[in-house]
C-alpha positions as CSV (number, residue, x, y, z in Angstrom):
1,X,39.9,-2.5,27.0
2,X,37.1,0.3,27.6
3,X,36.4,3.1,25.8
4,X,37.5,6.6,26.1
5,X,36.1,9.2,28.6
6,X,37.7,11.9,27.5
7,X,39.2,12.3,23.9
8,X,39.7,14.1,21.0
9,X,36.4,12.5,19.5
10,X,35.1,16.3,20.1
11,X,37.0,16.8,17.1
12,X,36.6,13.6,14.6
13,X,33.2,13.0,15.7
14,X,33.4,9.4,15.9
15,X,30.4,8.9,18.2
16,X,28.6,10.9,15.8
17,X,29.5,8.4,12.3
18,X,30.6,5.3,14.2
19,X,27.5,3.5,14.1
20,X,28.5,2.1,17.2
21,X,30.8,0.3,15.3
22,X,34.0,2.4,15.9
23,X,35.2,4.0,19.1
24,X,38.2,5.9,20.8
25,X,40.3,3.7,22.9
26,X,41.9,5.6,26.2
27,X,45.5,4.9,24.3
28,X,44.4,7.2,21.4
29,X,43.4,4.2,19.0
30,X,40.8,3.8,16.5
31,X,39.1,0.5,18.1
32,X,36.5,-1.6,16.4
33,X,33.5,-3.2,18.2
34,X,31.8,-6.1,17.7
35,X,28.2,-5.7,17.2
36,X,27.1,-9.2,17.8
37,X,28.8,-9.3,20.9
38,X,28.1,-5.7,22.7
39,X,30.3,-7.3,25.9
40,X,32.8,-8.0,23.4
41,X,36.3,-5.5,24.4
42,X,36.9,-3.4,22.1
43,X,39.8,-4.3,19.0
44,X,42.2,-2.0,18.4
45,X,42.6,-1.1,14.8
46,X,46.1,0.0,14.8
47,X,47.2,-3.2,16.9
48,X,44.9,-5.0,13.6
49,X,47.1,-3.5,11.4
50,X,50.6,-4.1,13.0
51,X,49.6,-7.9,13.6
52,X,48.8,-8.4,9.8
53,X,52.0,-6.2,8.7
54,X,54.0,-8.8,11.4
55,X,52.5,-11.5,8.7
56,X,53.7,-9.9,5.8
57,X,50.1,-8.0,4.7
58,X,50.9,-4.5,4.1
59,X,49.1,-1.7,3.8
60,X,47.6,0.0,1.4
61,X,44.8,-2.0,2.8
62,X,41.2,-3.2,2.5
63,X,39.7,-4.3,5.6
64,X,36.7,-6.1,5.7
65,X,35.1,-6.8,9.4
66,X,33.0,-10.2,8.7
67,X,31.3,-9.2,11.8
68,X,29.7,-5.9,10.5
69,X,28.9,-7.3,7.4
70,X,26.9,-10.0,9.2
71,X,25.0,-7.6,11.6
72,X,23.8,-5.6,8.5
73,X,22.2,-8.7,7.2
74,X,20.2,-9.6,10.6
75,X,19.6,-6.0,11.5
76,X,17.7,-5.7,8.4
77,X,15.8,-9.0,8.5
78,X,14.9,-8.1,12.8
79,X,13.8,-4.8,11.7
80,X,11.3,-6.1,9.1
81,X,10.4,-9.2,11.0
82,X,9.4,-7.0,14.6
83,X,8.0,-4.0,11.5
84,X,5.2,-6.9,10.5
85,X,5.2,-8.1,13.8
86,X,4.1,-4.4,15.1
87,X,1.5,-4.2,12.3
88,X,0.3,-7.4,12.2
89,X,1.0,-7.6,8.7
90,X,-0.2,-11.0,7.0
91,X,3.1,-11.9,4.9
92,X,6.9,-12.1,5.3
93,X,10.0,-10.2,3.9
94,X,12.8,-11.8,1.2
95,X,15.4,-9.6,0.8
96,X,18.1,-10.0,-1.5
97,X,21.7,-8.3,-2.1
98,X,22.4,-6.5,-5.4
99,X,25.6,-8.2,-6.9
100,X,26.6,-5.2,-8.3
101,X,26.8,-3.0,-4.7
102,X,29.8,-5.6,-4.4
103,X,30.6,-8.4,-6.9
104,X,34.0,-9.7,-4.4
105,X,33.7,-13.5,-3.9
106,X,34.3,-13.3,-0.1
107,X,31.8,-10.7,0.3
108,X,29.4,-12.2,-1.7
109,X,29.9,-15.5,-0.3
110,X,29.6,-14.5,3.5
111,X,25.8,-12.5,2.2
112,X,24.8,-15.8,1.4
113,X,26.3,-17.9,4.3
114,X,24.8,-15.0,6.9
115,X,21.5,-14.5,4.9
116,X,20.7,-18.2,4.9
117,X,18.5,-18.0,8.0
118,X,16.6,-15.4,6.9
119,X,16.2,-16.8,3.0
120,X,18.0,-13.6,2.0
121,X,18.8,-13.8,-2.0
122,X,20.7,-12.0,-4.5
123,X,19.8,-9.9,-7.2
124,X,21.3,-9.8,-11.1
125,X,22.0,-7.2,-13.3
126,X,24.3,-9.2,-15.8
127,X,25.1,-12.3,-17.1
128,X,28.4,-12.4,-14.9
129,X,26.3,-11.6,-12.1
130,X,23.7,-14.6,-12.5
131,X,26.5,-16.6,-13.4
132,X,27.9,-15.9,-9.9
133,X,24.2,-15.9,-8.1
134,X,23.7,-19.6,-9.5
135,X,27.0,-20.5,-8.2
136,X,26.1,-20.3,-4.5
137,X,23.5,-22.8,-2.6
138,X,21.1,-20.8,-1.6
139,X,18.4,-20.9,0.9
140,X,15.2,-23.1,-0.5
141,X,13.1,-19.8,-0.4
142,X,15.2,-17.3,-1.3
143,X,15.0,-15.7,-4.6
144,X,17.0,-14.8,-7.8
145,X,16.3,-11.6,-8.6
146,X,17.4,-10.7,-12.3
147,X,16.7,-7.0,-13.7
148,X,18.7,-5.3,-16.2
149,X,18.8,-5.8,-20.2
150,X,18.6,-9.3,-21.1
151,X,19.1,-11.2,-24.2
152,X,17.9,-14.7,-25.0
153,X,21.2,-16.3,-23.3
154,X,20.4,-14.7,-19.9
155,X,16.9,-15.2,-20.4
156,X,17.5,-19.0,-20.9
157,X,19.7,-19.3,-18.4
158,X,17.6,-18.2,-15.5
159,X,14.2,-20.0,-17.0
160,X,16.4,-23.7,-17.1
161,X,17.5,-22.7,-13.6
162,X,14.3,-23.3,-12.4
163,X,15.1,-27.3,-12.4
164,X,17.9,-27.2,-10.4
165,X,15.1,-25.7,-7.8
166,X,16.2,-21.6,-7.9
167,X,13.5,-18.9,-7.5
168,X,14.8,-17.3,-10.7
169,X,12.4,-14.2,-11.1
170,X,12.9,-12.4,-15.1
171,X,12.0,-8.7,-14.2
172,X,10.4,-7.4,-17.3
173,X,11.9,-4.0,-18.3
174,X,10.1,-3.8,-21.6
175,X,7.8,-5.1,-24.0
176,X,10.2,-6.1,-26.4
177,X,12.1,-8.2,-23.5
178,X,9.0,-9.6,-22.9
179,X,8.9,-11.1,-26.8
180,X,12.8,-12.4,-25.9
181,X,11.1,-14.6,-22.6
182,X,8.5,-16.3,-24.7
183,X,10.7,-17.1,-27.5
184,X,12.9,-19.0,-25.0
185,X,9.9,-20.0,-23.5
186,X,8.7,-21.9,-26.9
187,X,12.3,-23.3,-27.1
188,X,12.6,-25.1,-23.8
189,X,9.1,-26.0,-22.8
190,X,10.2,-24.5,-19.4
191,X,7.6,-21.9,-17.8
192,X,9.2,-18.8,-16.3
193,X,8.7,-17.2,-13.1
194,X,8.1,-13.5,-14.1
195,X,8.3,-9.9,-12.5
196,X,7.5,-6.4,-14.1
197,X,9.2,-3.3,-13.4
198,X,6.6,-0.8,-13.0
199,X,7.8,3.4,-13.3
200,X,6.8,5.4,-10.6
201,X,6.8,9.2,-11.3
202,X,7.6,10.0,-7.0
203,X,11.3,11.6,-7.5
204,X,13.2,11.4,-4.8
205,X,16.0,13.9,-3.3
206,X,19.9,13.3,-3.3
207,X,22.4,12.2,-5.5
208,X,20.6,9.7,-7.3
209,X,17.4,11.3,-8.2
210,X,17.6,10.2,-11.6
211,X,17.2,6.8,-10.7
212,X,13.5,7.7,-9.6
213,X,10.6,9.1,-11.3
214,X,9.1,8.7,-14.9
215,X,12.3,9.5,-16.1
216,X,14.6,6.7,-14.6
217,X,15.7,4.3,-17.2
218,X,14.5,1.5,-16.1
219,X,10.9,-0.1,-16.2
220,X,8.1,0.5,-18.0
221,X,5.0,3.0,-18.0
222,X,1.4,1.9,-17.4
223,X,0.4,2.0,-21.1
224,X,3.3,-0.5,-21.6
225,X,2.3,-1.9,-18.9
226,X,-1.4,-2.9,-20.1
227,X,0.4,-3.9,-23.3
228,X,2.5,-6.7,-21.0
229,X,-0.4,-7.7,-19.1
230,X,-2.6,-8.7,-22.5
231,X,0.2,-10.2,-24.2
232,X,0.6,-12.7,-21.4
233,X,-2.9,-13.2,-21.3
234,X,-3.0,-14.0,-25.0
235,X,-0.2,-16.5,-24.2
236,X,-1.7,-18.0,-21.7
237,X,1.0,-17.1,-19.8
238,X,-0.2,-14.5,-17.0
239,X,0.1,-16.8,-14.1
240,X,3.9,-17.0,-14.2
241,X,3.3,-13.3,-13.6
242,X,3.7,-13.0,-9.6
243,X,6.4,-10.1,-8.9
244,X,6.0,-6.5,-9.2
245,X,9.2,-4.5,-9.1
246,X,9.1,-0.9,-8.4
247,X,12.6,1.2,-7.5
248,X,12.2,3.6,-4.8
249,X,15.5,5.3,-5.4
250,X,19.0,5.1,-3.9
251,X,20.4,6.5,-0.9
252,X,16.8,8.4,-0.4
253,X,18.0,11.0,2.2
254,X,14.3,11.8,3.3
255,X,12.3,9.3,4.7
256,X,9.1,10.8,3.8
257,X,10.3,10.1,0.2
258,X,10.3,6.2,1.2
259,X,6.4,6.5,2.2
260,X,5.6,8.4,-0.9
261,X,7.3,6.2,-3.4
262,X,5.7,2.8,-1.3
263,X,2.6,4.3,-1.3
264,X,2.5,4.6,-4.9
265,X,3.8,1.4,-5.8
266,X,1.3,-0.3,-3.2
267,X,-1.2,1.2,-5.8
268,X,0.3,0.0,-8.8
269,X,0.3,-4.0,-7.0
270,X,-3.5,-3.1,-6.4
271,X,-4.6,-2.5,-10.2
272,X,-2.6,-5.5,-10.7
273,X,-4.2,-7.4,-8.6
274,X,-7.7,-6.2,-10.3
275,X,-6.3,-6.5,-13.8
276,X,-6.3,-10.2,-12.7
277,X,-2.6,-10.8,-12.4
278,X,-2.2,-13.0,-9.6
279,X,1.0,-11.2,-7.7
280,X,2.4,-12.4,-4.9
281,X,5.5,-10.4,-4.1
282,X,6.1,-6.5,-4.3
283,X,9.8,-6.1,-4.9
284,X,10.6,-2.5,-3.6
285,X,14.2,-2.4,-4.8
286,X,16.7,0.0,-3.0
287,X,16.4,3.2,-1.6
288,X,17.9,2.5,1.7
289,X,20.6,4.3,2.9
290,X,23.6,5.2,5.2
291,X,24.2,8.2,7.3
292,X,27.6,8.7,6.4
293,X,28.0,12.2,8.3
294,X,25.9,11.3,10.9
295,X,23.9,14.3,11.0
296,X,20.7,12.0,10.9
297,X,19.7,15.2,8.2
298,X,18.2,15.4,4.3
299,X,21.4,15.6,2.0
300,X,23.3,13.3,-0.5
301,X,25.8,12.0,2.5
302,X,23.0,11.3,5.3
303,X,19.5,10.3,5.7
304,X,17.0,11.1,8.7
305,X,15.8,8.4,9.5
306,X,16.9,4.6,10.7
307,X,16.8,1.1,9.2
308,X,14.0,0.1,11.8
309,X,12.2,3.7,10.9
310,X,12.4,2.8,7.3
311,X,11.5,-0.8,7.6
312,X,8.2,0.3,9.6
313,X,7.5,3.0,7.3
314,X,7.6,0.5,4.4
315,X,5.4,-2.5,6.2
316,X,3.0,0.4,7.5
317,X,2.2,1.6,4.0
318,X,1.8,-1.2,2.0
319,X,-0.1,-2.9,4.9
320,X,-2.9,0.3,4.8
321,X,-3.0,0.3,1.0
322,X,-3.9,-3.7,0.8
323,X,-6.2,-3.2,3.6
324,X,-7.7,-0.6,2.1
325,X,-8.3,-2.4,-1.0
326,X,-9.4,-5.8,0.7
327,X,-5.9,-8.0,-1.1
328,X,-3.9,-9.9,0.8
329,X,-0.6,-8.6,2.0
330,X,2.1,-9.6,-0.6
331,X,5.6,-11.0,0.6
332,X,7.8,-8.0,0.6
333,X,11.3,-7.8,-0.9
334,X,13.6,-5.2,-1.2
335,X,17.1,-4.6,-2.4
336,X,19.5,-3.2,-0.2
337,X,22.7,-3.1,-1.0
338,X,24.6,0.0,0.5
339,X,23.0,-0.6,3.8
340,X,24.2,-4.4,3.7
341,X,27.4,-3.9,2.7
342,X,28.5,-0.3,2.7
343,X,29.9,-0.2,6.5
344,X,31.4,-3.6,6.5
345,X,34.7,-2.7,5.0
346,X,37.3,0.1,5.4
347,X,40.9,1.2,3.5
348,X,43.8,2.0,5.7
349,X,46.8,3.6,4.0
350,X,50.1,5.4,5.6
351,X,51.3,8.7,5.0
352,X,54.5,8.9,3.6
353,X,55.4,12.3,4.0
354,X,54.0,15.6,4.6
355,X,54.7,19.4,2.5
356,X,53.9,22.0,5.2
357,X,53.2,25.5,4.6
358,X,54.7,26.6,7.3
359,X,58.2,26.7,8.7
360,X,58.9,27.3,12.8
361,X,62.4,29.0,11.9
362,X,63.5,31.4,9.2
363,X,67.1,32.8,7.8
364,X,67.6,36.8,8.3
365,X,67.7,39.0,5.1
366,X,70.7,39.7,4.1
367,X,71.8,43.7,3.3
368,X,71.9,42.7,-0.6
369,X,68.3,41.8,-0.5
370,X,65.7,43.5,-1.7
371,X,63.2,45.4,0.9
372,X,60.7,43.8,0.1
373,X,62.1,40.6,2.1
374,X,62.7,42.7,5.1
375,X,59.4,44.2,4.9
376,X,57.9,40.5,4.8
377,X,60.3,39.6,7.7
378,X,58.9,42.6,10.0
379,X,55.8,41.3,9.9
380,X,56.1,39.2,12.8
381,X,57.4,42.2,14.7
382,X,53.6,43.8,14.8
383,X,51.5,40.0,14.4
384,X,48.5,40.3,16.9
385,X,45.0,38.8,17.2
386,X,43.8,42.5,16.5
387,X,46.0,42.7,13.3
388,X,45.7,39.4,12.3
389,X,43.9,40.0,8.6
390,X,46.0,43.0,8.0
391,X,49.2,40.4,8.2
392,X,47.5,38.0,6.1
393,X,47.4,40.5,3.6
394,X,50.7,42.2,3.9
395,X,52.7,38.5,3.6
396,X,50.6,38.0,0.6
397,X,51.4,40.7,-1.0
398,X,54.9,41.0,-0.4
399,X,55.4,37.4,-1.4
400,X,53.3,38.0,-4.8
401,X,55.8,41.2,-5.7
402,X,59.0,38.9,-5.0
403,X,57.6,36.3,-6.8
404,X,57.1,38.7,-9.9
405,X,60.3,40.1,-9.4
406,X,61.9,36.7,-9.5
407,X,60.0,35.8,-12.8
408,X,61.5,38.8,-14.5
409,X,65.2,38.0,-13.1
410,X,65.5,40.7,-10.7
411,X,65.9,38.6,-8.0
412,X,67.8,35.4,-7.6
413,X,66.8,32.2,-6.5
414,X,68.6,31.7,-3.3
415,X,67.0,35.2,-2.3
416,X,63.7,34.1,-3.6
417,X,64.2,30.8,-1.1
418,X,64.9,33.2,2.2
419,X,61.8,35.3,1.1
420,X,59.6,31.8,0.9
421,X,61.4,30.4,3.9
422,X,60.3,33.5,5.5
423,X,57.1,33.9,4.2
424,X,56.4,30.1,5.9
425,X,57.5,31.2,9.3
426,X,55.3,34.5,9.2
427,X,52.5,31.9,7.9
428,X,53.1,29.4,11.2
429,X,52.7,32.7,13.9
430,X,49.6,33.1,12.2
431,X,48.4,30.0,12.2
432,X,48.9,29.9,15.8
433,X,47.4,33.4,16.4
434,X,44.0,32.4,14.4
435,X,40.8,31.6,15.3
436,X,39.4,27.7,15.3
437,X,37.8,26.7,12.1
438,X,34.3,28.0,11.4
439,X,34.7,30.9,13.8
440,X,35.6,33.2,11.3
441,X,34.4,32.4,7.3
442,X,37.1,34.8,5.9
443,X,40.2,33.5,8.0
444,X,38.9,30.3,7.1
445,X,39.3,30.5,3.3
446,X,42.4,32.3,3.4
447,X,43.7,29.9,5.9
448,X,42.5,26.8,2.9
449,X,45.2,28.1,1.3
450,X,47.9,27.1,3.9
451,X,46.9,23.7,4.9
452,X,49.6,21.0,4.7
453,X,49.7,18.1,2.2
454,X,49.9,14.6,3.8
455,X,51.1,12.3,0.8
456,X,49.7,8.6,1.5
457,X,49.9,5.3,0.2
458,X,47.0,5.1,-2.5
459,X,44.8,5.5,-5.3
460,X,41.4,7.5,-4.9
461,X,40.9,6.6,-8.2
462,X,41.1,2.7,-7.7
463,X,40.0,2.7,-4.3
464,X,37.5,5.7,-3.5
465,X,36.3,6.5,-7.1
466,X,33.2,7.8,-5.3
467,X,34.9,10.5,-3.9
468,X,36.1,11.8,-7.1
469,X,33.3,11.2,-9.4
470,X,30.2,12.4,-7.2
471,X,32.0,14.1,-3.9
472,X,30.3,11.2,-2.1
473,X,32.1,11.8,1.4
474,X,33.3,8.9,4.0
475,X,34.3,9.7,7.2
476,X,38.3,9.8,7.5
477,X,40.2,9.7,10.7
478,X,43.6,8.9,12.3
479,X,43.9,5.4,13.2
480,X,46.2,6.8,16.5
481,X,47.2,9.5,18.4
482,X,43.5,10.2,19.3
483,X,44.2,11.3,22.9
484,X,46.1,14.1,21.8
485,X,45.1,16.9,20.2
486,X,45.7,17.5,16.2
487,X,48.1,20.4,15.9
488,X,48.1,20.5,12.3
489,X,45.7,21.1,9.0
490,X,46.1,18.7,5.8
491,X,44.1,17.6,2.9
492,X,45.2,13.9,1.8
493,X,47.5,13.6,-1.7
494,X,47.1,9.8,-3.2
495,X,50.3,8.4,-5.3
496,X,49.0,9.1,-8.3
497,X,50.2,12.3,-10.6
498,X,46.8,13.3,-10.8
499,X,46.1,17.1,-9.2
500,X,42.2,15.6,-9.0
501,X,43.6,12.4,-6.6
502,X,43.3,13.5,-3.3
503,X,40.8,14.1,-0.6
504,X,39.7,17.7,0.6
505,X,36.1,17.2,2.5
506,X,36.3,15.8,5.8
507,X,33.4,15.3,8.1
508,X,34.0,16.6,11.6
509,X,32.5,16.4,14.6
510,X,31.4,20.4,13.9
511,X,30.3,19.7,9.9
512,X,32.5,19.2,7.0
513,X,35.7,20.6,6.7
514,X,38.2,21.5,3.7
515,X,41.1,20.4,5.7
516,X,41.7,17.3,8.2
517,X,43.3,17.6,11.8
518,X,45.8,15.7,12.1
519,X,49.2,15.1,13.9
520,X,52.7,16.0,13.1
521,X,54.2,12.9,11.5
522,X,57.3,11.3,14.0
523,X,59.5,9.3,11.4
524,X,60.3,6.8,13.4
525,X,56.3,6.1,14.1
526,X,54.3,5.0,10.9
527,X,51.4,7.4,10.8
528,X,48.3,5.7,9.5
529,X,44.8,6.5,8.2
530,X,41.5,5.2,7.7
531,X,38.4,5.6,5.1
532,X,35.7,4.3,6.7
533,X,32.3,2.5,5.6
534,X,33.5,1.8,1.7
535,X,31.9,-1.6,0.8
536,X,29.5,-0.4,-1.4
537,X,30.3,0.4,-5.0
538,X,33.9,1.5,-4.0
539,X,35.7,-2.1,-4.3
540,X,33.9,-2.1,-8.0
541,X,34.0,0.9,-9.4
542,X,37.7,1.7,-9.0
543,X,39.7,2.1,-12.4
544,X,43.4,1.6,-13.4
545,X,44.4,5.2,-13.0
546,X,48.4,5.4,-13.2
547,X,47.8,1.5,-13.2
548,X,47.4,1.2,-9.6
549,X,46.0,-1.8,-8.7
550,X,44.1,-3.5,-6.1
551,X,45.2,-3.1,-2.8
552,X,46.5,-6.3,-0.4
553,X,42.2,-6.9,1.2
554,X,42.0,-8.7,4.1
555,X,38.8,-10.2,6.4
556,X,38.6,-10.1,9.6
557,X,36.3,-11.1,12.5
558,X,36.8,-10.0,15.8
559,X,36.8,-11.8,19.2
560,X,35.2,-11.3,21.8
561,X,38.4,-11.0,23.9
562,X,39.8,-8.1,21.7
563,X,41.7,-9.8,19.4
564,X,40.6,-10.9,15.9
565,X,40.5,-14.0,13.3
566,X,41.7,-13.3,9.9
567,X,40.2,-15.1,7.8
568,X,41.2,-14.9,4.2
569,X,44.1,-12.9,3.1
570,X,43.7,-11.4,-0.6
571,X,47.5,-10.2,-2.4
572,X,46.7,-6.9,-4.1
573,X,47.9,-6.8,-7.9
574,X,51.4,-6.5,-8.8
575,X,52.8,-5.0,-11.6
576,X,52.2,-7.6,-14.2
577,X,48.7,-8.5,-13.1
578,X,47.7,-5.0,-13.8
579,X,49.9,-4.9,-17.2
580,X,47.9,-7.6,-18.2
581,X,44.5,-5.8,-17.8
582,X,45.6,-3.0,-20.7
583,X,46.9,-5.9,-22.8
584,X,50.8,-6.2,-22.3
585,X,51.8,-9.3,-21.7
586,X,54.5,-8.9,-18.9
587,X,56.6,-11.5,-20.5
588,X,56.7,-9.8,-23.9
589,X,57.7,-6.8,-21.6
590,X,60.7,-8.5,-20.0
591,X,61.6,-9.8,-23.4
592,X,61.1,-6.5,-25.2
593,X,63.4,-5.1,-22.1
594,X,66.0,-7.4,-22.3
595,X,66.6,-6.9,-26.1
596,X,67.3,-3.1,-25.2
597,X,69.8,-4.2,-22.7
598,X,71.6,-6.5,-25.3
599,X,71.9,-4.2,-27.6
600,X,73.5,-2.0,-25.3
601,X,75.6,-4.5,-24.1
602,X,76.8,-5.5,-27.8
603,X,77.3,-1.8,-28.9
604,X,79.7,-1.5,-26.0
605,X,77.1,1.0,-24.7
606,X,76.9,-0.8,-21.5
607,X,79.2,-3.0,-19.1
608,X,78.2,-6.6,-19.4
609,X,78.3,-6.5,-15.2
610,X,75.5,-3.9,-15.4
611,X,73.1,-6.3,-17.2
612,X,72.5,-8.5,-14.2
613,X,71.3,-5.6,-12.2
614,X,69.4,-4.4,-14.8
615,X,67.3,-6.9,-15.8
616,X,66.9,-8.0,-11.8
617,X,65.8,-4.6,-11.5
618,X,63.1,-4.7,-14.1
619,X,61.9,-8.2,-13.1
620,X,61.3,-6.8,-9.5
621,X,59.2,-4.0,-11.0
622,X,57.0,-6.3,-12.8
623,X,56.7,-8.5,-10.1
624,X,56.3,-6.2,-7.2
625,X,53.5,-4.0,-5.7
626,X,51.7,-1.1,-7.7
627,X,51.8,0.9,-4.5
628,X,54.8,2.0,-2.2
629,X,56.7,-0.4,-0.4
């Protein structure tokens, strides 16, 4: 199947956020391509989900594409090896994956099948998360990572791990941690392999500036520094000293930011290097991001620059500092996560039903009414283009008095539903009179007021907690329907009975938008939508809001004929899975149920015949889906 010609991306902007990864089919679909095979045709992504609701997976859904997740991991080990190619720089890159960008067994497993090639490794924040790390064969050379607080159990674990033949690198983040490694040091007889995290004070831009600079919480200044360096000395301990770990930021939007912050821990590895400690690697951490608008600009949901731009940028620096200097080039390792993972996966979810704030027929006032509902009906009679604000106000105005009149009982409520039918039917011949969005600022925000609410299939607190806590935007779109154009204005509701759980920032092919085009729903067609690059931090992060669960998740690789693989199915959490994470135990529940119901029953209270249903009723609920079914 090709692509589109001619489509309503003009509108979505797909070209703009795809990646290259999504498209617009001719039939109006949302396809998928493959980028390891660019002669690949193109999967359609509402035939993807009908296929898996024909076997029973529903949505709500998490879709992860193995085969985006797998060209994040080359692109970024190609970029660095033709970066040190271009320079001729004199070491290699190691990269690992931060466990905690996405802790999910498949996704963590497939990082380490697709990374082994390139010795990619995984970095630890927690116990949990070396516990996992240690669980997976890795490459011979690549490394463990482990940052974070410690105590003396993580610290011994990753020290013994060293005999099974892991690169387990303890990242100092203070002196006193320091005083934890040699005490397990003494008690094993095992010599570490030691990092330090070194402070830099270059801030970077975007939502996470506070992870940079000498205010970050992480990692240690240079008198604390010195203090480390001496102590190992006295030890006799320095030469198990041969990372330096410096955090550039996360999600740096600038790229200039990137050069800075290398630059300046490039200096840092020098002194060390003249201190006498003999490094080896310079860990750069994360800072690597996505452009989730595609705007290729500075700001929290893009970047201007590219993974190859940012690799270069990174192997150019560090390469002019050690030349300058006259040290060897250190083996460079960095820790992207949101780049690796962060457009691998996507949630789909249906729209259930729609409130519209508009209505394309209205009733007549009747002669009892009051004038002001004639006066609102007449409106339509003198609607133009020219007097379009002057309407606006009028209807809002007359619909305000009504409504006060109504509050004080002067009005009843079957008149107060003509004036509101009414009012709905003046609103849609305005919406059809006004302007396209961002032609005119103050239509716009009075038109805000009057978009539709699409009601869909899930949490935004379980599954895009981003969006709620930071205003982190993902591009949205219809999964259908592409090749015609949107006729309506929504913001997206989410199940819960939350007025915070739903999405109001779309990013359009024109900017961002407080309202999403989309298509009158058909109610014999399900209407289905898709959040696109979620795989970092979202599948993590997500809480128990309303005690929604996980949604149904499942993996995916597509052929290279159009079709696709699935290749593990996940069940998302029913009811008693999730009663179980707030401490019920969903047996005590039934049990607790079924007392209620016998009591009835014995007090007369209720018909023995009823109990059956009852309890069957109940039992369905905890066994069933969180979500709408």
């Amino acid at each position: 199947m090709v692509e589109a010609d001619n489509s309503v991306d003009s509108v979505y902007g797909v070209d703009k956020w795809g990646m290259g990864l999504v498209s617009v089919l001719p039939n109006g679909d949302l396809g998928l391509k493959n980028p390891l095979k660019p002669d690949a045709v193109v999967t359609s992504l509402p035939d993807i989900i009908s296929n898996l609701s024909e076997r029973g997976i529903q949505t709500p859904l998490l879709v992860r594409v193995s085969s985006f997740l797998e060209q994040s991991i080359i692109g970024i080990n190609q970029s660095f090896a033709e970066a040190i190619e271009r320079y001729k720089y004199r070491g290699v890159y190691r990269g690992v994956f931060p466990i905690k960008v996405n802790q999910q067994a498949q996704v963590i497993q497939r990082i380490v099948e697709f990374g082994r090639p390139f010795s990619h490794g995984l970095e630890a924040g927690s116990k949990p998360e070396l516990a996992i790390a240690l669980a997976h064969d890795l490459a011979k050379d690549a490394m463990i990572i482990c940052n974070g607080v410690k105590d003396a159990d993580f610290v011994r674990l990753a020290v013994l791990s060293r005999k099974l033949g892991f690169n387990t690198v303890i990242v100092l983040e203070s002196p006193k941690e320091l005083e934890t490694v040699l005490q397990v040091v003494k008690e094993t007889g095992q010599e570490p392999l030691l990092g330090v995290r070194v402070k830099l004070t270059n801030e970077i831009s975007g939502n996470w500036a506070k992870s940079s600079g000498d205010r970050s919480t992480f990692g240690m200044h240079t008198d604390q520094l010195v203090s480390v360096i001496d102590r190992l000395k006295g030890e006799g301990l320095l030469h198990c000293l041969k990372l330096q770990h410096s955090h550039l930021g996360s999600q740096i939007p600038d790229v200039n930011d990137v050069r800075r912050a290398v630059g300046e821990a490039s200096r840092y590895f020098v002194e060390l290097i003249r201190e006498g400690v003999p490094l080896s690697h310079l860990d750069l951490g994360g800072g690597l991001g996505i452009d989730y608008t595609g705007e290729k600009a500075v700001n929290e949901n893009s970047m201007n620059y590219s993974m190859a731009e940012y690799c270069s940028n990174v192997v150019e620096t560090v390469s002019y500092v050690m030349d300058e200097a006259g040290i060897d080039h250190p083996i460079l390792v960095t820790e992207s996560g949101r780049a690796v993972t962060g457009s691998s996966s996507m949630l789909v979810f249906n729209v259930l039903e729609a409130t519209l704030y508009d209505a394309q027929s209205a009733p007549e006032p009747e002669a009892e009414d009051h004038h002001l509902v004639s006066d609102l009906a007449k409106i339509a009679d003198y609607l133009n283009l020219d007097r379009l604000q002057e309407s606006l106000n009028d209807a809002s105005f007359y619909r305000t008095e009504l409504r006060a009149l109504f509050r004080r009982g002067y009005i009843g409520l079957r008149e107060m539903a003509r004036a509101e039918r009414i009012y709905l039917h003046v609103m849609s011949k305005i919406k059809q009179l006004a302007p396209a969005f961002g032609e005119d600022p103050v239509i716009d925000e009075q038109m805000e007021k009057l978009v539709d609410i699409y009601h869909c299939n899930f949490s935004l607190f379980q599954s895009l907690p981003d969006t709620w806590a930071i205003d982190q935007l993902h591009p949205v779109a219809p999964l259908q329907r592409l090749n015609e154009q949107p006729d309506r204005r929504a913001v997206l509701s989410d199940i819960t009975c939350d007025s915070d759980g739903k999405i109001d920032k779309f990013i359009l092919a024109n900017g961002v938008s407080s309202a999403l085009p989309v298509h009158s729903l058909d109610e014999e067609t399900p209407y289905y939508v898709g959040v696109f690059f979620i795989g970092a931090y979202q599948e993590t992060l997500g809480d128990l809001h309303n005690l929604f669960g996980d949604t149904n998740i499942a993996t995916i690789e597509l052929r290279k004929d159009g079709g696709f693989d699935l290749l593990h199915e996940q069940e998302g959490d029913s009811v008693g899975e999730v009663l179980s994470y707030v401490e019920y135990d969903p047996r005590d529940c039934i049990d607790a149920f079924r007392q209620l119901v016998d009591r009835a029953t014995s007090e007369n209270n209720l018909p023995a015949s009823d109990r059956k249903n009852l309890m069957s009723a109940y039992r369905a609920i905890i066994s069933g889906s969180t979500y709408y079914v």
